[in-house]
C-alpha positions in Angstrom: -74.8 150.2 7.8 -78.4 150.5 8.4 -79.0 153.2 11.0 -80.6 151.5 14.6 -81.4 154.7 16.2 -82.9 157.8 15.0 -79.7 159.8 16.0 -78.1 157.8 13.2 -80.9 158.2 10.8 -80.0 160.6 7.6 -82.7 162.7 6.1 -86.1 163.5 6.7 -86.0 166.3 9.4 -89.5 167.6 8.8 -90.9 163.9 10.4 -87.9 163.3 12.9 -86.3 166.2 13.7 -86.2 167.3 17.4 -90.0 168.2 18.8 -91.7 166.9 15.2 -94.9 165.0 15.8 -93.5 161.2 14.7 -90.1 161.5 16.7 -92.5 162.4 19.7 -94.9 159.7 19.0 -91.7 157.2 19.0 -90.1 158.5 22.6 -93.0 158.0 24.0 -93.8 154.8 22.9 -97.3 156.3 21.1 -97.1 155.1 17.9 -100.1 154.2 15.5 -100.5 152.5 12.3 -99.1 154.8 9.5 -98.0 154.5 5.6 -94.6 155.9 4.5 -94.7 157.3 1.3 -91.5 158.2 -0.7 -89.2 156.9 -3.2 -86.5 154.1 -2.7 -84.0 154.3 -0.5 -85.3 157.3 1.3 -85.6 155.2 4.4 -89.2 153.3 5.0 -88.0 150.1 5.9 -85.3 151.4 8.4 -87.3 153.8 10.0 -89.9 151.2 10.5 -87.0 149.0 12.1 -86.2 152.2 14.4 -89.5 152.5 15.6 -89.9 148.5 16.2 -86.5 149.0 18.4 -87.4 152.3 20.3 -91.2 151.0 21.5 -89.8 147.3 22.3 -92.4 145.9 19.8 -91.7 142.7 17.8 -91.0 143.4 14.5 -92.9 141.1 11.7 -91.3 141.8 7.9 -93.9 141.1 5.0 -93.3 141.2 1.8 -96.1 142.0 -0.7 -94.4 140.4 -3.8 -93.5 137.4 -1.7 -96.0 136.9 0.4 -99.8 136.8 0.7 -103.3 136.2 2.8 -101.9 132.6 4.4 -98.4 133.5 5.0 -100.7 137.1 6.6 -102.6 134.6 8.8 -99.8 133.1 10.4 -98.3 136.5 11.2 -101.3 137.3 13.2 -102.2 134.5 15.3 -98.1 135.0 16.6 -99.5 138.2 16.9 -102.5 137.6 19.1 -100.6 135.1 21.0 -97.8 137.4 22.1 -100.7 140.1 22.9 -102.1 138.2 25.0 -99.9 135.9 26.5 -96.7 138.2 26.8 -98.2 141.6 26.7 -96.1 142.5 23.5 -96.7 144.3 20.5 -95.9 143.6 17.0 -95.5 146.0 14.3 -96.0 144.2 10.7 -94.3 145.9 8.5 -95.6 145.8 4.5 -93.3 146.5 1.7 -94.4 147.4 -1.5 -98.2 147.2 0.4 -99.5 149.0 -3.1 -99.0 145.2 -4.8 -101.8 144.0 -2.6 -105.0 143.8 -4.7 -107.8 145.6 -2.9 -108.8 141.9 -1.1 -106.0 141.0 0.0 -105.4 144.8 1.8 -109.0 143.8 3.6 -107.3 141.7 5.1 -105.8 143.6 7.4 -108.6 146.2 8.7 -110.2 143.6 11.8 -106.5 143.2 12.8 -105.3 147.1 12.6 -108.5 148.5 14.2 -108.8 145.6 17.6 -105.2 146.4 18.0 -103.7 142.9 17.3 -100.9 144.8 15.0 -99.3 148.0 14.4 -99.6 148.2 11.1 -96.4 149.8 9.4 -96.8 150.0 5.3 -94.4 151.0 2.6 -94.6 152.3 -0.8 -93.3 154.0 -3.6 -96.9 154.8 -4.9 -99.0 157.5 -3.9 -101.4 155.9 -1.5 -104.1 157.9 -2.5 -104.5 155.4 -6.0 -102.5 152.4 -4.4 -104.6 151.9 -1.2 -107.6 151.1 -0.3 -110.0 154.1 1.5 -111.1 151.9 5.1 -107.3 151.2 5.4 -106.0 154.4 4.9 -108.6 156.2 7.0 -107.1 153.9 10.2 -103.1 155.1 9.2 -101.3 158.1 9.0 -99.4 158.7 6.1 -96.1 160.1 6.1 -94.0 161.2 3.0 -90.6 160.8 3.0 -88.6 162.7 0.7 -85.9 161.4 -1.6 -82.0 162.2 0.6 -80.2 165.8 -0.1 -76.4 165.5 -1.2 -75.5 166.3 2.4 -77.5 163.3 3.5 -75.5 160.7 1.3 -72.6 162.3 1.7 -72.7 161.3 5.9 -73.5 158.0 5.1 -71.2 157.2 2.4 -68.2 158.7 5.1 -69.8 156.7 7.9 -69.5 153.6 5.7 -66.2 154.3 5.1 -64.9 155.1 8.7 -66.7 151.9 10.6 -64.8 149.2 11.0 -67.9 146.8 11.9 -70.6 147.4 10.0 -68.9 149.5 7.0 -65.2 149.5 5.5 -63.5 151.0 7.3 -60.8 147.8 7.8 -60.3 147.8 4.1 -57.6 150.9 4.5 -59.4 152.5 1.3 -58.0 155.8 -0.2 -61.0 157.8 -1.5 -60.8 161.2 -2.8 -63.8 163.8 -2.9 -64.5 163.8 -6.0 -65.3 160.0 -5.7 -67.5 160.7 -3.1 -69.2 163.4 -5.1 -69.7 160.7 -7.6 -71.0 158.5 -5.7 -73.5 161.0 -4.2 -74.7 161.9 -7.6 -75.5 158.4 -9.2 -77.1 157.6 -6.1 -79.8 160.5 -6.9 -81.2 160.5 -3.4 -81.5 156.6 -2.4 -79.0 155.7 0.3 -79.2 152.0 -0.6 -77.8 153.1 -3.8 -74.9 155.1 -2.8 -73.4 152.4 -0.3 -74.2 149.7 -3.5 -72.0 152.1 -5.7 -69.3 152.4 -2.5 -69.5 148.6 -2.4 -68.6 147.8 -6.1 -66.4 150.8 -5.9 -63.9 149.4 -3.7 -64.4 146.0 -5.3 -63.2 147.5 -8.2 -60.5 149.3 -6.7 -59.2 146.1 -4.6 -59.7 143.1 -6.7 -59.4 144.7 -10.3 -57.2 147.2 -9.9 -55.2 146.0 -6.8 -55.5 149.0 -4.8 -57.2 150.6 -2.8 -57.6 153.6 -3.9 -61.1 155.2 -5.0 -61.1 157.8 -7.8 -63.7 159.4 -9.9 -63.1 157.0 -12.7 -63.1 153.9 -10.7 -66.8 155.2 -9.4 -67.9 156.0 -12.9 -66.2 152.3 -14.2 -68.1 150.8 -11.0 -71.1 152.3 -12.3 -71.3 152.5 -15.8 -74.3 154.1 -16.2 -76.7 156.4 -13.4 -80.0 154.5 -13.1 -82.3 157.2 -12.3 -85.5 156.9 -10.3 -88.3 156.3 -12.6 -91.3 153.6 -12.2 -92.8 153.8 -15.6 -96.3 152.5 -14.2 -96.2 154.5 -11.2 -96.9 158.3 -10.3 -93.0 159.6 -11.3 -94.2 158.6 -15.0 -97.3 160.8 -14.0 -95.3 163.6 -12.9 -92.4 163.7 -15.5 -94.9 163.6 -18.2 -97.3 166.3 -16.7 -93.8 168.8 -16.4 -92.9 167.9 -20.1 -96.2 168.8 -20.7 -96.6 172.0 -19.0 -92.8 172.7 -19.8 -94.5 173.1 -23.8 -97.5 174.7 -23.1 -95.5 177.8 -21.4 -93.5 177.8 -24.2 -90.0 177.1 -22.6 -88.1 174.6 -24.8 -84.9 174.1 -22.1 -87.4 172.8 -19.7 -89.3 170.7 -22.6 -85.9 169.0 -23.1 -84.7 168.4 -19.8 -88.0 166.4 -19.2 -88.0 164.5 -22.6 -84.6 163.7 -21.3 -85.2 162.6 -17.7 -87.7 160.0 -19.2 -85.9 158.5 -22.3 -82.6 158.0 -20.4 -84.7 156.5 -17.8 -85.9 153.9 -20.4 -89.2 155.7 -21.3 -91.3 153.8 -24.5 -90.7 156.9 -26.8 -93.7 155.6 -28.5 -95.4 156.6 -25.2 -93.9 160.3 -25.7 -94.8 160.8 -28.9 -98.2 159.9 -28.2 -98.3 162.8 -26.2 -96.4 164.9 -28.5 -99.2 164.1 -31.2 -102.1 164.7 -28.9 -100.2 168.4 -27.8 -100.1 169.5 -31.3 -103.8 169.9 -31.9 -104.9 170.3 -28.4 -102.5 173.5 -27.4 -100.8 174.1 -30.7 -103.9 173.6 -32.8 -104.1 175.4 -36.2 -102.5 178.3 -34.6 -99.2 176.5 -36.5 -100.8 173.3 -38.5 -97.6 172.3 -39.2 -96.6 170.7 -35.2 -98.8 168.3 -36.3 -96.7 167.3 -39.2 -93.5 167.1 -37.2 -95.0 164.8 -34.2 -96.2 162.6 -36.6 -92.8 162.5 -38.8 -91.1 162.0 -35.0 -93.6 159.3 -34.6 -92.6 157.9 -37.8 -88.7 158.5 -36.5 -89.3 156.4 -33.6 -91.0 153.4 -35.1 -88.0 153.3 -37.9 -85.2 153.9 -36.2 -85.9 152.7 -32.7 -84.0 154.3 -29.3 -81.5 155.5 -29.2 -81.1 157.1 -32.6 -85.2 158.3 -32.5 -84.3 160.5 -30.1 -83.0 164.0 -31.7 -86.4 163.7 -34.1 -88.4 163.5 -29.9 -85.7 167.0 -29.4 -86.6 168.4 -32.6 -90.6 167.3 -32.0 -90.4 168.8 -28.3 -88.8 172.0 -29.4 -90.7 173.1 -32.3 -93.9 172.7 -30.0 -92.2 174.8 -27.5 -91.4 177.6 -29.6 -94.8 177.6 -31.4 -98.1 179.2 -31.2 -100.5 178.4 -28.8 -104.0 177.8 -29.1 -106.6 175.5 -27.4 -109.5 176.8 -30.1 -109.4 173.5 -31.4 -109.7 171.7 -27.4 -112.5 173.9 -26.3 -114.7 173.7 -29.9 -114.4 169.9 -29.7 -114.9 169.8 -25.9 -118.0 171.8 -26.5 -119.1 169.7 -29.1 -118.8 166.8 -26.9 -120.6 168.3 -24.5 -123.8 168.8 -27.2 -123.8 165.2 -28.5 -124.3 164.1 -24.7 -126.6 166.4 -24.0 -128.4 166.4 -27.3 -128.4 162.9 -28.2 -128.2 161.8 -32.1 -130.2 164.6 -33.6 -131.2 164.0 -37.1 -129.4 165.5 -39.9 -131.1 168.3 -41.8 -133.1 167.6 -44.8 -131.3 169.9 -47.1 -128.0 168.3 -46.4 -128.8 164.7 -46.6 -127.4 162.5 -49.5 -130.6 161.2 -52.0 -129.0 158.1 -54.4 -132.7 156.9 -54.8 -135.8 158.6 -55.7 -138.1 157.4 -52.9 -135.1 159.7 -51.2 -135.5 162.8 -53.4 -139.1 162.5 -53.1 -138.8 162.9 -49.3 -137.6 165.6 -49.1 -133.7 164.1 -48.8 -131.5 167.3 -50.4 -134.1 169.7 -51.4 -132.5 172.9 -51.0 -129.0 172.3 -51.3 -127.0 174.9 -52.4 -123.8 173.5 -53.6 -121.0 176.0 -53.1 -119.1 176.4 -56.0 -122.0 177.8 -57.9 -122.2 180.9 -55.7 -119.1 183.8 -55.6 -116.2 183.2 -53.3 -117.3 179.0 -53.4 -119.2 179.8 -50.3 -123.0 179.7 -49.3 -125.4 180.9 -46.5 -126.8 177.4 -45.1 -127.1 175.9 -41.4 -125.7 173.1 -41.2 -126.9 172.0 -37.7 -129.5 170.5 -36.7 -132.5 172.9 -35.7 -131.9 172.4 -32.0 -128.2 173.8 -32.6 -128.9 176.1 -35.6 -126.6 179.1 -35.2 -123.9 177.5 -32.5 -120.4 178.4 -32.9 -117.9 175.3 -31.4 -114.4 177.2 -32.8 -113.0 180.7 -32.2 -110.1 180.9 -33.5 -107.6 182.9 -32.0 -104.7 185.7 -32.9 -102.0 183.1 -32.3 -99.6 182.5 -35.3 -101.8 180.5 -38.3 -104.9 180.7 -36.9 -105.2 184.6 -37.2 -105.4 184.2 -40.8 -107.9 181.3 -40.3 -110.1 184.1 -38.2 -109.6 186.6 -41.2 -110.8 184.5 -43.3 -113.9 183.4 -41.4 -114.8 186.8 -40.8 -114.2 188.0 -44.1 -116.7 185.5 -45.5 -119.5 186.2 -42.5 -119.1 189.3 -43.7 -119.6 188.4 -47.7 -122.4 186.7 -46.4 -124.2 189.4 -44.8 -123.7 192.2 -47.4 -125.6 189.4 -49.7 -128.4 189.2 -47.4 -128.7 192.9 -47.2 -129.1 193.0 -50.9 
């Protein structure tokens, strides 16, 4: 059922609608090296197919996992040799041309920019981390979008009407809400919707002796959605970043829908509540110390009861952060302290403060003039306890937010003691 002209083609209007710049560049046989960019089954390798078919090129496949620099070498001496003997083109086509290593994607640059290939690459990776810079200032990169409901919807009818390429001679009885079904598992990758049709009337056929398609034969076909989700690849980037920001704004539906989309995706939860722990103190802070405490006990969760049974204690985690306090007092002190040690280098410690087990020490100098605080009212004293180049530098402000208001009482209330005692 793969589409052979761009008529057939599903999806991706804003590149190959009527009078967009690719669908001109293919009618009039002007096409350049270019990356496609999108997730699977949007369409890369079929559209790379199309364009081979509409510009008479030769098409070369090339597999990145398969393949590598010998099997490349071949490709382009047939390459050269059809140039220059036949006038022909080729278009090399690249799957997965982010699993070449940085060497190996070289290898292409003398043979993209003389002309000996059109070089047509594919990937599920944002190029901007996954390919090197010379090769992707000599391509265009176009991103391909993930299919609309409407989209698989065509294609799974299509399949179902041809009688050549689909299954259509298999007089199949499939209601709408199958269809639907089928659409929604396939969460925007063609290859998996006609996979699920496929099985689907295997099912129907061979187990069930009929032909007809329900619901429940999708969902028994199925088992399970397999969402889209490359755990080393930017979606783990960009699920994590909306959990993230999802907490920060403080909107716990959103927070769970993400924590969600990654654990039934097959996310480490270890992973999560890595996160978790590191949100706690660096937007939750001491504005409510106790997040802190229920990351670490979801932590503890995870590691004792394992997936799937951690994962109310990652709800319950993701939730309390949600509807807590903010405060990034605690980021921006230590981001400023940071910030000093680099700038400052390892200043020595101040006399008054240091420890003195020895008397060589205590002769030196090493804690002479140490008040210790629980001699004075309140248990607290007037001391710097910086070093000179730093003396009187505040790192934490604490906010109004929840906990930490009280914190900021309390500092004040003793900068205040503090100052009436130096007054009198």
């Amino acid at each position: 059922m793969r589409p052979t002209t761009l008529d057939e083609f599903e999806g991706q209007e804003e590149l190959i609608g009527p009078g967009r710049p690719l669908r001109s560049a293919i009618e009039e046989d002007l096409v350049t090296s270019m990356i496609f960019w999108g997730p699977p089954g949007s369409g890369k390798t079929t559209l790379a197919r199309i364009i081979a078919g509409a510009t008479s090129s030769e098409f070369e496949k090339f597999s990145a996992v398969t393949s590598g620099v010998p099997e490349l070498r071949k490709v382009i001496a047939e390459a050269r040799d059809r140039r220059k003997f036949n006038g022909i083109r080729t278009i090399l086509f690249v799957d997965e041309i982010h699993r070449f290593n940085k060497a190996q994607q070289d290898a292409f640059l003398p043979h993209v920019e003389d002309g000996t290939i059109t070089l047509i690459g594919a990937t599920t990776e944002n190029p901007s981390f996954e390919v090197i810079s010379p090769l992707l200032s000599r391509t265009r990169v176009y991103v391909l979008e993930r299919l609309e409901p409407e989209h698989l919807e065509r294609i799974v009818r299509r399949a179902l009407a041809d009688e050549e390429r689909g299954l259509g001679g298999h007089r199949l009885d499939v209601d709408d809400a199958a269809v639907a079904a089928m659409v929604n598992m396939a969460d925007g990758d063609a290859r998996s919707a006609l996979n699920l049709l496929e099985l689907s009337a295997f099912v129907a056929q061979e187990t069930e002796g009929t032909g007809r398609v329900t619901e429940e034969t999708v969902l028994s076909a199925a088992q399970r959605k397999t969402l889209y989700y490359d755990k080393a690849g930017e979606e783990h980037y960009n699920l994590i970043s909306a959990l993230h920001k999802s907490l920060r704004d403080s909107d716990p539906d959103g927070s769970l829908y993400w924590l969600g989309r990654m654990l039934e995706a097959g996310e480490d939860p270890l992973y999560i509540v890595r996160r978790l722990i590191r949100f706690a103190s660096e937007d939750v802070g001491n504005a409510d110390p106790q997040a802190l405490v229920v990351t670490v006990a979801a932590m503890e969760a995870c590691h004792f009861v394992g997936m799937p049974e951690c994962d109310l204690a990652l709800a319950q985690a993701v939730t309390y952060l949600a509807a807590a306090p903010k405060s990034n007092a605690l980021y921006t002190a230590y981001g400023e302290v940071k910030a000093d040690v680099r700038r400052y280098g390892a200043l020595p410690v101040p006399m008054h403060i240091r420890n003195a087990p020895t008397n060589l020490m205590k002769d030196l100098g090493y804690g002479r003039g140490y008040k210790y605080a629980h001699n004075y009212e309140g248990h607290i004293v007037d001391q710097e306890h910086l070093p000179e180049e730093l003396a009187g530098r505040r790192y934490y402000h604490p906010t109004d937010q929840g906990f930490e208001a009280r914190i900021a009482e309390r500092l004040a209330r003793w900068r205040s003691r503090l100052s009436d005692r130096e007054d009198d």
